[in-house]
N, CA and C atoms as a LAMMPS dump frame, in Angstrom:
ITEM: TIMESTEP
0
ITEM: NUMBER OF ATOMS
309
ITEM: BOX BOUNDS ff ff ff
-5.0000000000000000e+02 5.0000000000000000e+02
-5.0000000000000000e+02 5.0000000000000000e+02
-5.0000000000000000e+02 5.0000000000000000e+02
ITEM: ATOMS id mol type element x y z
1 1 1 N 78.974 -380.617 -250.737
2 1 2 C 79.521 -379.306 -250.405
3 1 3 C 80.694 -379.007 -251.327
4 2 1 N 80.539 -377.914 -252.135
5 2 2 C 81.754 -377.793 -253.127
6 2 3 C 82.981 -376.936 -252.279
7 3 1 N 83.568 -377.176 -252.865
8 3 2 C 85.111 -375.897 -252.384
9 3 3 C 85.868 -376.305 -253.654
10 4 1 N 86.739 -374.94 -253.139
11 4 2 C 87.995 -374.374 -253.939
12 4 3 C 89.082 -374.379 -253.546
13 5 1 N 90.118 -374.493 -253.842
14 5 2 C 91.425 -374.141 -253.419
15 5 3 C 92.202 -372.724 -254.512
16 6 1 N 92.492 -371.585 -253.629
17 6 2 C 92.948 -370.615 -254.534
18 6 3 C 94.018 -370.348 -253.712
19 7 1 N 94.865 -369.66 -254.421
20 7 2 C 96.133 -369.094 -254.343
21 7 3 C 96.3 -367.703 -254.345
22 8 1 N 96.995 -367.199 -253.162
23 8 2 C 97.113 -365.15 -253.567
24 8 3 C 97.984 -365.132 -252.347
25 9 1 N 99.111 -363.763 -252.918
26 9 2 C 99.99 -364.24 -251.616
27 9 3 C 100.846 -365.126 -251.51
28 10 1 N 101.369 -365.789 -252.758
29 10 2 C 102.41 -367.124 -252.512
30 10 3 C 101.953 -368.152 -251.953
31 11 1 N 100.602 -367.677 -250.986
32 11 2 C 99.968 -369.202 -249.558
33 11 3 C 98.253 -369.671 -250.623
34 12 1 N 98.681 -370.854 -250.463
35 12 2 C 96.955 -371.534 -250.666
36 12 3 C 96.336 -371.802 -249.636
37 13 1 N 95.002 -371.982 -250.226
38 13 2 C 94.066 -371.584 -248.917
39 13 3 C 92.68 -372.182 -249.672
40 14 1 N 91.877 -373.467 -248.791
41 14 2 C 90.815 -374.131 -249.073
42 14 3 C 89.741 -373.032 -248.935
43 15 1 N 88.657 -372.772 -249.521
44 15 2 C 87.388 -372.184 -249.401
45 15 3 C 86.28 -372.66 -249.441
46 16 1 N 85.094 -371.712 -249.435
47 16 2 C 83.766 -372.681 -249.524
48 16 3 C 83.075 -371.395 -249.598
49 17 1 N 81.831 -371.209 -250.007
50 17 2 C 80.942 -370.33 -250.018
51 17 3 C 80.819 -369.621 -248.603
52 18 1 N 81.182 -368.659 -247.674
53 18 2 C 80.754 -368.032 -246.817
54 18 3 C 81.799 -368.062 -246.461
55 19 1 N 82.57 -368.615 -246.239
56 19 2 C 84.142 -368.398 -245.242
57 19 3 C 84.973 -367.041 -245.087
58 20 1 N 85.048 -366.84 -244.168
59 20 2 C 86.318 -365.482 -244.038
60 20 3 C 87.343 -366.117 -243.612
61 21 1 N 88.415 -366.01 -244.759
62 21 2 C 89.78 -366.05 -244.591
63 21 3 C 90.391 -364.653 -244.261
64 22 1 N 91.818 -364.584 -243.955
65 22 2 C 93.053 -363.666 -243.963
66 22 3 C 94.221 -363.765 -244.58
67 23 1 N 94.577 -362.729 -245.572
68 23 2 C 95.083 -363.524 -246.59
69 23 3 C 96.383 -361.947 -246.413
70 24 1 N 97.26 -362.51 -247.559
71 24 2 C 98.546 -361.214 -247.489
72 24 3 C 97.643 -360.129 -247.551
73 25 1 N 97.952 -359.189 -247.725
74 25 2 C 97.747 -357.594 -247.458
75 25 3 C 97.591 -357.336 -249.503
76 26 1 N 96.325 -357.171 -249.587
77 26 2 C 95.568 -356.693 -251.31
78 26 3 C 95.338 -355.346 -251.305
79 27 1 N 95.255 -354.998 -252.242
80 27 2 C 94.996 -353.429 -252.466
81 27 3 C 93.482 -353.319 -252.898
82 28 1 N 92.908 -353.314 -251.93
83 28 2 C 91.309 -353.054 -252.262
84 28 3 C 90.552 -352.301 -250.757
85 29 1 N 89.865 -351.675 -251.061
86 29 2 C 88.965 -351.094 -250.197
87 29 3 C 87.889 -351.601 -249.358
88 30 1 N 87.626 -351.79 -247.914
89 30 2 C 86.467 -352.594 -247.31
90 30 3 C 85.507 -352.078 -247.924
91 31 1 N 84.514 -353.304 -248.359
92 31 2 C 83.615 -353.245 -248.719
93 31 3 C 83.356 -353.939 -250.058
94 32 1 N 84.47 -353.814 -250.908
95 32 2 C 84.744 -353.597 -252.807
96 32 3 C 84.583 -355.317 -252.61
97 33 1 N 84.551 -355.377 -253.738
98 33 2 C 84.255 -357.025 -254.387
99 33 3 C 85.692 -357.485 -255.023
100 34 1 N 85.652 -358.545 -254.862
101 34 2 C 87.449 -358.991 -255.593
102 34 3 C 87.175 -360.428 -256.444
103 35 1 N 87.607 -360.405 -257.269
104 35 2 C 87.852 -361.804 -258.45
105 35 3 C 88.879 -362.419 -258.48
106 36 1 N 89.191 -363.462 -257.266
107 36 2 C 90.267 -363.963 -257.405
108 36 3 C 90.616 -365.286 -258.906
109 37 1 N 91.402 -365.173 -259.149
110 37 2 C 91.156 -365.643 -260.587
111 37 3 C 92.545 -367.374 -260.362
112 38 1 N 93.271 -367.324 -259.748
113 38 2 C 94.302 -368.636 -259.28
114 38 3 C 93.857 -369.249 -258.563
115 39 1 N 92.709 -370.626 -259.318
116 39 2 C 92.36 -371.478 -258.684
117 39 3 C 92.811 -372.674 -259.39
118 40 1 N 93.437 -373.463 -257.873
119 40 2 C 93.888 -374.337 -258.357
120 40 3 C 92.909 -375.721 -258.607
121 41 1 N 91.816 -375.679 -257.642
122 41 2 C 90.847 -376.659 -257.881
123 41 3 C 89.591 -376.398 -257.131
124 42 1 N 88.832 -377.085 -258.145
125 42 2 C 87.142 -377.138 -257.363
126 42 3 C 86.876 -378.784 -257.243
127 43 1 N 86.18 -378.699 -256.71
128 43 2 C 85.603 -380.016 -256.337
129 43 3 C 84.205 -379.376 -255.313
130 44 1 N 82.655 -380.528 -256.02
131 44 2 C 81.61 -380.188 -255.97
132 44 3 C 80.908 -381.534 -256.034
133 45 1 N 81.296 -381.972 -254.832
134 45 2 C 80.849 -383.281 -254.585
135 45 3 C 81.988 -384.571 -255.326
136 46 1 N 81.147 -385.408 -256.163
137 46 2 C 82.188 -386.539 -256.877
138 46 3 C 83.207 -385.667 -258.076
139 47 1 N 82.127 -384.472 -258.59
140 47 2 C 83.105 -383.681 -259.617
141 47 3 C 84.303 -383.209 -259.309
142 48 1 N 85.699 -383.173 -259.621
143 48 2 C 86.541 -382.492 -259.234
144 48 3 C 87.306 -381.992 -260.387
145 49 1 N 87.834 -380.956 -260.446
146 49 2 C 88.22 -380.108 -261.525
147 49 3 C 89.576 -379.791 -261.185
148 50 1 N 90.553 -379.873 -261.631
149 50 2 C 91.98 -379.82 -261.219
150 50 3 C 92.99 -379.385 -262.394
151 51 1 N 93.752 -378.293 -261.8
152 51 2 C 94.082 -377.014 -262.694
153 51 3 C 95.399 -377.89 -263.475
154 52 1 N 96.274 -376.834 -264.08
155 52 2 C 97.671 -377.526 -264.539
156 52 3 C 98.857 -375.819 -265.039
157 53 1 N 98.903 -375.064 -264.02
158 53 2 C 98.756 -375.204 -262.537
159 53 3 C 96.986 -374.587 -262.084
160 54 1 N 96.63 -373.645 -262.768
161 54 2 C 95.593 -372.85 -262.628
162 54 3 C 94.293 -373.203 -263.589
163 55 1 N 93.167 -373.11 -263.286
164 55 2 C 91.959 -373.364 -264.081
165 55 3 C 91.557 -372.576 -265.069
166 56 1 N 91.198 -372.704 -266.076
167 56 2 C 90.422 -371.369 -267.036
168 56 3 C 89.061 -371.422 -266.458
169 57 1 N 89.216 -369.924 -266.904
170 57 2 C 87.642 -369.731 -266.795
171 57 3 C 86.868 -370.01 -265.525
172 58 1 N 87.844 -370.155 -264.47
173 58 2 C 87.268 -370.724 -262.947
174 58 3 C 87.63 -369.197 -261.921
175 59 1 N 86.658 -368.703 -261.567
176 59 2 C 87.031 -367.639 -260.17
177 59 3 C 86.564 -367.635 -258.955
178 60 1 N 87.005 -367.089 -258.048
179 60 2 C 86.237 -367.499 -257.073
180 60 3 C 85.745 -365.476 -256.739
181 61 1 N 84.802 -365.136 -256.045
182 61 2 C 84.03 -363.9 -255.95
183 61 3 C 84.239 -363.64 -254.645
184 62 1 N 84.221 -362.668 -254.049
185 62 2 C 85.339 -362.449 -252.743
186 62 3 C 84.379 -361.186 -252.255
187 63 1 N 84.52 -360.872 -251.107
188 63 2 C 84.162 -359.446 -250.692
189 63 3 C 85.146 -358.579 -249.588
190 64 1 N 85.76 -357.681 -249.37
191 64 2 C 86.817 -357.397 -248.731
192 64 3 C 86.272 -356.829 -247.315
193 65 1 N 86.261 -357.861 -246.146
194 65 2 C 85.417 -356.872 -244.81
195 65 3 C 86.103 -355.807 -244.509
196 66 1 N 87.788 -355.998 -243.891
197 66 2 C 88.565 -355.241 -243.456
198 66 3 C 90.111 -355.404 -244.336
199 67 1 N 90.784 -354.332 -243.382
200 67 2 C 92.06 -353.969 -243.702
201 67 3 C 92.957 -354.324 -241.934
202 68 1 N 93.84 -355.141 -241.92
203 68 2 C 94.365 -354.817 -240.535
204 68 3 C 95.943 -355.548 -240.149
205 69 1 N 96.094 -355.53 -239.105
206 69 2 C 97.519 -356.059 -239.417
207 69 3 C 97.26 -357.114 -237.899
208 70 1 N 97.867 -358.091 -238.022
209 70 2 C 98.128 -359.077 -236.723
210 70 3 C 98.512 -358.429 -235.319
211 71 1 N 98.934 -359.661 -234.689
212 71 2 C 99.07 -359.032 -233.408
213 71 3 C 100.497 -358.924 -233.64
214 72 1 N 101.28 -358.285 -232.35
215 72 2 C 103.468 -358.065 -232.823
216 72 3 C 103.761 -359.198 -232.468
217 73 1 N 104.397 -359.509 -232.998
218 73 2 C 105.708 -360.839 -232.779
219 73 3 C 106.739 -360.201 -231.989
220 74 1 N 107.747 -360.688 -231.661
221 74 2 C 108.921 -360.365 -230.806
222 74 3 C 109.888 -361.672 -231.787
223 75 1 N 111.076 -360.72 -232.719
224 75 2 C 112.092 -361.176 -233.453
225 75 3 C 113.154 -360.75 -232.356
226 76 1 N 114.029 -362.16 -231.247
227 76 2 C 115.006 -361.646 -230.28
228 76 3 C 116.393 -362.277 -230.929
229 77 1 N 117.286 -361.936 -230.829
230 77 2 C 118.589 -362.588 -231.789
231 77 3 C 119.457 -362.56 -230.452
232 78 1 N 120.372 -363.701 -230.455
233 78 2 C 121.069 -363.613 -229.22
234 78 3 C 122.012 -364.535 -230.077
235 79 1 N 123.579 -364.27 -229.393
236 79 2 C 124.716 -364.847 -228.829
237 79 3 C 125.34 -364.754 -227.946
238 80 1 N 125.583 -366.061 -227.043
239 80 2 C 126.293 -366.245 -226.216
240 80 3 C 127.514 -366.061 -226.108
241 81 1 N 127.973 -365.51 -224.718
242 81 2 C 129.142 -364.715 -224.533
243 81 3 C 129.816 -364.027 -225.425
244 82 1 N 129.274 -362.839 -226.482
245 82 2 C 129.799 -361.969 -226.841
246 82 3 C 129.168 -360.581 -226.883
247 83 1 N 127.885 -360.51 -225.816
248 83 2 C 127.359 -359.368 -225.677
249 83 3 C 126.162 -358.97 -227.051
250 84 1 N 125.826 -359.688 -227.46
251 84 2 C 125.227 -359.937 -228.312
252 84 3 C 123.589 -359.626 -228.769
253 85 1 N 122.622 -358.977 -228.684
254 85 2 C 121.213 -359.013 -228.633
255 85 3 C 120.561 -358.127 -229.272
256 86 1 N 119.268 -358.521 -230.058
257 86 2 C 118.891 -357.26 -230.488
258 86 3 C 117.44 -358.091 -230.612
259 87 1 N 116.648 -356.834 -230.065
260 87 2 C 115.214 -357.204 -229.945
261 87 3 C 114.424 -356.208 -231.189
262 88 1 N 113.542 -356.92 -231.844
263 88 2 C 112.543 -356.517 -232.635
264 88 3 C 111.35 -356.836 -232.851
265 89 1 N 110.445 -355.974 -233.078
266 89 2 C 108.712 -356.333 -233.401
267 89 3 C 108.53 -356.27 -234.849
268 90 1 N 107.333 -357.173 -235.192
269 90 2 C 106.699 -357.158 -236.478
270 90 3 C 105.5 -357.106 -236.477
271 91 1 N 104.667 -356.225 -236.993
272 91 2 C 103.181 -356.518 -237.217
273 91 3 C 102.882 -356.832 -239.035
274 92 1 N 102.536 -358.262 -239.353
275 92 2 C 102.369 -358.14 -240.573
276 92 3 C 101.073 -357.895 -241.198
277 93 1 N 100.348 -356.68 -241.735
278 93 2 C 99.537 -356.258 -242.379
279 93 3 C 98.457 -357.75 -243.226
280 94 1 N 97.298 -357.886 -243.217
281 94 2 C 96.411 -358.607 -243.992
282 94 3 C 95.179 -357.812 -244.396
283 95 1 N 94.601 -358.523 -245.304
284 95 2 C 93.114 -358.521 -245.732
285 95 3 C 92.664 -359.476 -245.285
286 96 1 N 91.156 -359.027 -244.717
287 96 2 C 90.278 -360.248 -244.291
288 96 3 C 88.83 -360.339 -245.301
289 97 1 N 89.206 -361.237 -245.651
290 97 2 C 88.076 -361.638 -246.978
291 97 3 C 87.024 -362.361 -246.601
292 98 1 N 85.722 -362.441 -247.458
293 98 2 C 84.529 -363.367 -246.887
294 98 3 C 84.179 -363.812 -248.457
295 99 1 N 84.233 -365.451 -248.488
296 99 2 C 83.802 -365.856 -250.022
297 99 3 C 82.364 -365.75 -250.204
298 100 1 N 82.142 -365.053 -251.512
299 100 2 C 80.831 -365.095 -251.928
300 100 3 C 80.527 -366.061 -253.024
301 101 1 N 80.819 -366.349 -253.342
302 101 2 C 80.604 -367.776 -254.464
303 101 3 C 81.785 -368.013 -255.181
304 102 1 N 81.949 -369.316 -255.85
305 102 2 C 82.644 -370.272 -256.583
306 102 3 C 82.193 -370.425 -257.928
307 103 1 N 83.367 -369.824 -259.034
308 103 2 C 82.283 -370.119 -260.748
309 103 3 C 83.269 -370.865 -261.383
């Protein structure tokens, strides 16, 4: 079973042919095809291919299902005894990707 390890977003993230990951928030349209091109390694059984930091000529082929953002967090800040508090939400925006092959 081969996989990849690619990078997008500052975060790495193992793959494999079919997987849907969620990755930072890309500028592409559901549906569109994407070439992620920062791979740091393949490995395809005993072969393993390992970048310095990134591979040439290695991409991985992507398809974009959706656009969406997580569920809210609750950011609460407190200090004691000085009246202190402040409550906040975050929803952080992603792409949810599905791998279509490894080259």
């Amino acid at each position: 079973m081969s996989f990849a390890i690619i990078e997008t977003g500052s975060k790495q993230y193992k793959v494999s042919a079919g997987d849907k990951i969620k990755v930072e928030k890309l500028d592409a349209e559901a549906g569109a095809n994407l070439s992620l091109d920062k791979v740091l390694l393949i490995a395809d059984g005993e072969d393993v291919k390992i970048g310095t930091p990134y591979l040439e000529k290695a991409k991985v082929e992507a398809k974009v299902l959706s656009q969406g953002r997580h569920d809210k967090i609750i950011v609460f800040k407190y200090h004691s005894k000085t009246r202190y508090h402040k409550k906040n939400g975050h929803r952080q925006p992603f792409t949810e990707l599905e791998i279509v092959s490894i080259k």
